[in-house]
N, C-alpha and C positions, 0 to 999 in steps of 0.2 A: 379532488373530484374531477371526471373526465364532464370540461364542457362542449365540446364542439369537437366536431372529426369532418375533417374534410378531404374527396377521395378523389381521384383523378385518373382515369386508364389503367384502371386495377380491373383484369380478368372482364366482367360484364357490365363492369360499372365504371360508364363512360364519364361521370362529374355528380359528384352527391357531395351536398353540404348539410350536415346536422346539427343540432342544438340539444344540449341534455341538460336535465337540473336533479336534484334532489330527489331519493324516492324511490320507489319502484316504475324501473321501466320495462317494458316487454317489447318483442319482436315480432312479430307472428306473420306467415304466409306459407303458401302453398309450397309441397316438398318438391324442394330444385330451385325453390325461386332463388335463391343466393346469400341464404343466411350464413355462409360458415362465409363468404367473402366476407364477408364485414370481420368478419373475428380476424380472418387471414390480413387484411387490409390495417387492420387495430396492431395485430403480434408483427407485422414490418418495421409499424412506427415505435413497436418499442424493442427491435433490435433480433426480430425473427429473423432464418437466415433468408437474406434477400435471393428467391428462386424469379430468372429472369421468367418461365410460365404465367408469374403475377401480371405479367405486360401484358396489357390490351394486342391483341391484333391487329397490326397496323397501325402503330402507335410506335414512337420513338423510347418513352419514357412513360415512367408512370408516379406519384407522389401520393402521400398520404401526410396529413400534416396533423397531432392531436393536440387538445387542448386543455389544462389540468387550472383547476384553480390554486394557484400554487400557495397561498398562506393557510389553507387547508389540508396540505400533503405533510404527511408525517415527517415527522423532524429528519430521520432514515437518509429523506430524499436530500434533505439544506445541508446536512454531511458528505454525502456524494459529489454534491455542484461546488462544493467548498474544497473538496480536495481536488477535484480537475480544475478549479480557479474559475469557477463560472458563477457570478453574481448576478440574481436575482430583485430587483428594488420591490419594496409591499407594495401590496394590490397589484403589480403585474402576472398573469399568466404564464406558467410553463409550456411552451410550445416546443415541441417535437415533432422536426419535418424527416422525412426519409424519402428520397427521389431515388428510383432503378431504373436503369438502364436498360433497353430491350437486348443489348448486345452483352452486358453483362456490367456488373461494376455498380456498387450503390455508394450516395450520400448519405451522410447523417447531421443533422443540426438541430441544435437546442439554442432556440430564440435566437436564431439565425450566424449562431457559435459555431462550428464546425468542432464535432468530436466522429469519437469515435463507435462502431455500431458495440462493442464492448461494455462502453459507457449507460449506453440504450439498455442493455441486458440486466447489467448491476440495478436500475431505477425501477424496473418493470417491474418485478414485486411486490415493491410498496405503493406503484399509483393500480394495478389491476391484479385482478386475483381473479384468476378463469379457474371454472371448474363443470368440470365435462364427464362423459363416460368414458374417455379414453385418456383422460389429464392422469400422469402418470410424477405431476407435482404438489406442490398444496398442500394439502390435508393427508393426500395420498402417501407421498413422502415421510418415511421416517425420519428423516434427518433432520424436520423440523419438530416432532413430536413433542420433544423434552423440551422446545424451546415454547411452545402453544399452551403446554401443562403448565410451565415457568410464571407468563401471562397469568392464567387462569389461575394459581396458588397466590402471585403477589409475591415473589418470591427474589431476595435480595440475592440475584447471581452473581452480581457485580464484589460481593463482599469473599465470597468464596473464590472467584477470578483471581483477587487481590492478593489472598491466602496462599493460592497456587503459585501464584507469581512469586511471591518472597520466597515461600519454601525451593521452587528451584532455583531460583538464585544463590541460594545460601548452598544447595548442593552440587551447582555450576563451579561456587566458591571452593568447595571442598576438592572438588574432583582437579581444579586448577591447580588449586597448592599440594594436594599429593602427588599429583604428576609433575610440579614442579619439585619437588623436595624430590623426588625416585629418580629424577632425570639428576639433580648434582648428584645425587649419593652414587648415580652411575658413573659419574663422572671425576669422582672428587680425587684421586689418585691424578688424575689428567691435572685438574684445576689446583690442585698441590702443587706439583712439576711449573706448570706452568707458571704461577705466582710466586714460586720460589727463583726461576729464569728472572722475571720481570723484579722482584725485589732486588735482585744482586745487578740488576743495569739499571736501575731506578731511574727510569727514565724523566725529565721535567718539561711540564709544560712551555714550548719555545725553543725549546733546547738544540734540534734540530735547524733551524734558523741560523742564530748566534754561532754555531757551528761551523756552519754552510757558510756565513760571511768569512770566521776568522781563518778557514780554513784560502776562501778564495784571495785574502788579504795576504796570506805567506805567498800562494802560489805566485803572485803580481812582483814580490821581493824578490822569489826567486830568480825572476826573469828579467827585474832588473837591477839584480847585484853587480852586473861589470857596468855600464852606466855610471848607478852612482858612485864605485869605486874612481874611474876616470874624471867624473866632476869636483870627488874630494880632492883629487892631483892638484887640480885647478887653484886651490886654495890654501893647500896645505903648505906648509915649508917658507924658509924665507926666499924660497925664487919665486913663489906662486905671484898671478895677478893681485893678490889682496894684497902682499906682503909687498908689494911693486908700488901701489896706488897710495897706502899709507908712507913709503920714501918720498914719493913726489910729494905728497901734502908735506911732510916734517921741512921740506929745503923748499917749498913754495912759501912756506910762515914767514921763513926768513926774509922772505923779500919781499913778501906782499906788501909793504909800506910801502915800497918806493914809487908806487903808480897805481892809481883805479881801477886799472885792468888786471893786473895783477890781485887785486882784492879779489875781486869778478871771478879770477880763475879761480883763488883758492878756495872762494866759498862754492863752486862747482864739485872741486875736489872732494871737499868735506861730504858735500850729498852723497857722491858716488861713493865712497869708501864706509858712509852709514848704511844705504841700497843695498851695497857687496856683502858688508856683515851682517844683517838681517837674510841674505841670500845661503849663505855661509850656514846662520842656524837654521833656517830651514832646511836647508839638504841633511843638515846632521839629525835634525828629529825625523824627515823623511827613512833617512836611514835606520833609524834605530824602528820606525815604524815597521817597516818592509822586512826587518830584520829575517832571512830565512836560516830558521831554525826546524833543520830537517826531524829533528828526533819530536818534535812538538807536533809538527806536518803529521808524521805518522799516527803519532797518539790522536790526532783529533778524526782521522781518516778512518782508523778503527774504532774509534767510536759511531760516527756517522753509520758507518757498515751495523755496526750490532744493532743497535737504531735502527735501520731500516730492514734489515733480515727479521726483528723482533715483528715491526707493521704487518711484514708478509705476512708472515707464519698466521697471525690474529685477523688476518682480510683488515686492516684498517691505517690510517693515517698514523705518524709518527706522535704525535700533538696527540690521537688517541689514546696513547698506550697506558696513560695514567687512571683514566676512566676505566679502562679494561682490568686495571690492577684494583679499582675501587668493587666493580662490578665480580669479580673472581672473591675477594672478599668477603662480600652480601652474600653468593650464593653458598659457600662454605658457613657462613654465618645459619644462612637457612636451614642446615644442612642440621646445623646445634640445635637451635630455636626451633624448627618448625613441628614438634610436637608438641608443644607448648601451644602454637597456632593451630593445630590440627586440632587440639582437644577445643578450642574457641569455637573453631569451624564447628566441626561433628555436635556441638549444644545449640547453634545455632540452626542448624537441619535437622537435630529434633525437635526443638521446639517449633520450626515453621513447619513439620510435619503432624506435629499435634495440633496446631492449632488448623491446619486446612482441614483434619481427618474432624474433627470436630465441627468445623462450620459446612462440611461437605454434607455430617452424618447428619447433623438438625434440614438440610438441605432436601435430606434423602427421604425423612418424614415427612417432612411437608409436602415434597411430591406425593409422597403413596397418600398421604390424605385429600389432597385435591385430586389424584386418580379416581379414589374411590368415589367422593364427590362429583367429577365428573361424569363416571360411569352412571349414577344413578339419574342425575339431566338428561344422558344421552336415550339411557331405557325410556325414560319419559317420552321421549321423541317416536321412540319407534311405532310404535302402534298404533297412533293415528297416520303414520305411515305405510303402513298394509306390511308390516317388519318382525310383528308379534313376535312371531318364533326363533326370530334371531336374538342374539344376545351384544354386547357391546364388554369391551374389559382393556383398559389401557394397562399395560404391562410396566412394571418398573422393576426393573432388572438390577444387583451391584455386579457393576466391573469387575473384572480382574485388576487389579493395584497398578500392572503394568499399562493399563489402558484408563487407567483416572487424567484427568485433567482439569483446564477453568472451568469446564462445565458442571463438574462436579462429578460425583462416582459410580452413576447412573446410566442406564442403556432403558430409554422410552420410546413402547411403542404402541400403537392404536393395533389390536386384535378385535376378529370378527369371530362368531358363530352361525351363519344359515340357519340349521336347524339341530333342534332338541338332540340333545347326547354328541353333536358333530365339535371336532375338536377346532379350537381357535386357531386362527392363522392369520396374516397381515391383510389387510381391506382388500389391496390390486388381487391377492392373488383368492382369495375367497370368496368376493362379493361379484354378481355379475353387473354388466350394465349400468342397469336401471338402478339396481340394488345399489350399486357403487352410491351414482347419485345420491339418494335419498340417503344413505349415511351420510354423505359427508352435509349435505344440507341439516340431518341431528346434530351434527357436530359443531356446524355452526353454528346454528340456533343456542346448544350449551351453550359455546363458548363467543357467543355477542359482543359481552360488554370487553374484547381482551385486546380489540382494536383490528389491526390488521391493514390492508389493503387501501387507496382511498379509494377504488370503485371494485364492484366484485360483479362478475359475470357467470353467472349460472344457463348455459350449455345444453336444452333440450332434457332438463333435470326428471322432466314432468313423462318423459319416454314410456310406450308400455302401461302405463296406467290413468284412470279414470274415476269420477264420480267423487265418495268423500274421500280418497286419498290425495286426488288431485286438488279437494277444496283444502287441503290439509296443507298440500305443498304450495298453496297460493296465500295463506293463513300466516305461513314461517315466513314465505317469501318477504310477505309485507312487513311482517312484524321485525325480520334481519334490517329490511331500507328505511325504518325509520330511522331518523338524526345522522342518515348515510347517504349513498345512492349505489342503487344492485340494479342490475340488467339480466333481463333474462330472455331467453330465445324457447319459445315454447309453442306446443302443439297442441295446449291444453285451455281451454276456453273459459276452463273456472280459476286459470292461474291468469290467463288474460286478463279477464276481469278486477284482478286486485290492482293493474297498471296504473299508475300515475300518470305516465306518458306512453301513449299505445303507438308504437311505428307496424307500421305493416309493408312488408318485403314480396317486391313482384316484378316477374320478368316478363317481357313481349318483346314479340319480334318483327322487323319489319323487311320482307324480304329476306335479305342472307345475314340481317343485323340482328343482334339480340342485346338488348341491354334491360340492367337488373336495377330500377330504381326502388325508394326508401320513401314513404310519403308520411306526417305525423299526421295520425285522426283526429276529428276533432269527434263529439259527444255522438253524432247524426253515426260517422264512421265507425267508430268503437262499436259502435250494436250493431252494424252490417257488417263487422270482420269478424263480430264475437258469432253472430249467429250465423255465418259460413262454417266456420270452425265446428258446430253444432251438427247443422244441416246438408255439409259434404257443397256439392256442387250446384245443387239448386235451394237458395233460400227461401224456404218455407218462413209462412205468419205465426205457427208455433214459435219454429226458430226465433225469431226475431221476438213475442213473446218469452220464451226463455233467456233469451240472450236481456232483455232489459231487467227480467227478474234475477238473473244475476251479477247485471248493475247496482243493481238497488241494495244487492243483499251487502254489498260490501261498504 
């Protein structure tokens, strides 16, 4: 529910602060005074396109800030704030400020949030519902039609959604794996060749590696086979060092007794010639390590080669090739198997096709029974709306199959007839004006209890007409705002009179200034703007007599 709106250098309205509650409220003043600002001032804050025109004259900026009681707002709304991450605590109000720029360029903020005017547009919907002679949304709109009738039937959409949902999945499924199975079966000569390559170099995980070392471990051999060949000299034979160092010790044993130092030296000796042989077998495992064995070089080389010519050809890593051989495999596997899976699939999107076609068709009754239901609420409306001759017919159309969806398999829409024998056609383009109005005001009357908006704005509804039509339209008016709150903007003195809260809109000027203020009546006011509205421009004692008799009557 819209509590408070407050305006600031918008067009003629230099600072207006208002207060609204529950109920029927109404608008009323003289033509020009600046009623559609207020509407224009209201559709910025919820995401109109910001026209810098809206800025006062001489004015930098201009703001509108509204105010909603938010634990009243249809749940619609706490879905919206929840996906743009905007939290709300209970009992706070939803505020929505829009500041414009006189140079161009607007803000937008929710409870001082900074979004986007996008945001504003999604919300607006559900906190206001305008309805005018040139609103070309709402009621007017087909594209809401099926979803108003939905409301008004009680009508479980969400189940048929749910229907819809699986059955194209299930044929998402299908259409996957045939085109998977078509693509190897195009392929499987290739994927033959190819797994037959990969089997006869069977490639192993690592392999590649183990490889790459032993191959780097000959190369190092190779390069230093003269080396080690020169160091075994060293050692070999009985002239080598070793075979030198071991003479010395055998004729040092002999005489180590005869002196200390002589002990001293031999047990020297003895280390060095255990050092030397220990040295001795290392070079010899060195060598047989290093051993370069050319014809083994080359087998491991050509392996390495086919191994990685195999990567290229496959786009992938060496280490992949086994996966590639598992995956060539599977899809040849697919290739056997996959009518066996097709026939799983294709039972599977039949039965999710009967059971939608089935909760679509119980779906499709239900509609055309609350149509016909509703049509006969809406005739009820008509003719105490001066409407007699016209006729009312919600249309419930079946789709084409190719145009079925979550919504079910239905094309709904609101048709009008003007008069006796004139063939139906959609509201905008049949109904005039005035006419328009007053449908859609039957319409909502129907359809009351189905929710909607949380404040609704009816737009000069009462246009064109007078006397009991307009007690008619002020009758609906009231009986729509109870347990609600509707605004209306009216020229009609017996719709006035149903106001709960009567604002009256007036402009003056002082000098080259004009500004358009908004003032609430109280009881004394109410019967001197009602019996204006009566009396034209000079209030007559009638007037003001009639005007309190149709106080009283409401």
């Amino acid at each position: 529910m819209l509590t408070a709106l407050a305006i600031r250098n918008i067009v003629l309205i230099e600072a207006l602060d208002l207060s609204f509650t529950d109920g029927l409220g109404v608008l009323t003043g003289e033509t020009g005074a600046g009623k559609s600002i207020l509407l224009d001032a209201l559709g910025l804050a919820l995401g109109a396109r910001a026209e810098t025109s809206l800025v006062r004259s001489g004015e930098d900026q201009a703001s509108v800030v509204a105010s909603f009681e938010f634990d009243r707002l249809p749940p619609a709304i706490r879905d919206l704030l929840s996906e743009a991450e905007l939290d709300i605590e209970p009992g706070e109000p939803l505020l929505i400020k829009r500041r414009l720029k006189a140079d161009g360029g607007s803000k937008a903020f929710i409870n001082d949030q900074p979004v986007g005017a996008a945001l504003l547009r999604e919300l607006a919907p559900h906190l206001v519902e305008l309805h005018g002679q040139h609103d070309d949304r709402g009621l007017v709109n087909p594209r809401g039609h099926r979803a108003l009738v939905d409301r008004y039937a009680g009508a479980d959409v969400a189940a048929v959604t749910a229907a819809w949902t699986a059955w194209r999945s299930a044929a998402d499924a299908l259409a996957a794996a045939r085109g998977a199975i078509a693509q190897a079966a195009e392929d499987r000569e290739l994927l033959l060749a190819h797994l037959a390559e990969l089997t006869t170099l069977e490639p192993q995980l690592g392999e590649e590696e183990q490889l790459a070392q032993a191959r780097a471990t000959m190369q190092k051999g190779e390069r230093l086979t003269g080396d080690l060949a020169e160091l075994a000299k060293l050692w070999a034979g009985s002239d080598s060092a070793l075979a030198g160092l071991r003479s010395a010790a055998r004729r040092l044993d002999r005489i180590a007794g005869e002196h200390p130092l002589l002990a001293e030296a031999l047990a020297a000796l003895d280390r060095a010639v255990i050092e030397a042989s220990e040295a001795e077998t290392s070079l010899e495992r060195a060598a047989d390590a290093l051993a370069h064995d050319p014809a083994a070089l080359d087998r491991i080389e050509l392996r390495l080669f086919e191994l990685r010519a195999a990567a290229r050809k496959h786009h992938c890593q060496v280490d992949d090739l086994p996966h590639w051989m598992r995956a060539m495999r599977d899809a040849l596997d697919g290739i056997e198997h996959g009518e066996a899976e097709l026939a799983a699939l294709e039972a599977a999107v039949a039965a999710g096709a009967a059971d939608y076609r089935e909760r679509a068709e119980a779906l499709s009754a239900l509609r055309s029974a609350a149509a016909a239901k509703l049509d006969v609420a809406v005739a009820q409306e008509l003719a105490p709306l001066k409407l007699d001759a016209a006729q009312f017919q919600t249309s419930v159309a079946q789709l084409p199959e190719d145009l079925w969806g979550a919504g079910g398999i239905d094309k709904l829409e609101f048709l009008i007839s003007t008069n006796p024998g004139a063939p139906f056609g959609p509201l905008n383009k049949i109904a005039s004006g005035g006419e328009l109005s007053r449908f859609i005001l039957a319409l909502k009357v129907a359809l009351a209890e189905q929710g909607g908006a949380a404040t609704v704005i009816f737009d000069e509804i009462d246009r064109g007409v007078g006397g009991a039509v307009a007690s008619a339209i002020g009758e609906r008016l009231a009986r729509l705002a109870s347990g609600g709150q509707l605004l209306a903007v009216t020229h009609s003195p017996q719709v006035a009179a149903r106001g709960q809260q009567h604002y009256v809109i007036a402009k003056s000027s002082e000098g080259t200034v004009t500004r358009t203020s908004v003032h609430l009546l109280d009881d004394a006011g109410r019967q001197e703007e009602i019996a204006r509205m009566l009396s034209g421009a000079e209030i007559t004692a009638e007037a003001r007599a009639q005007a309190d008799r149709l106080l009283e009557r409401v």
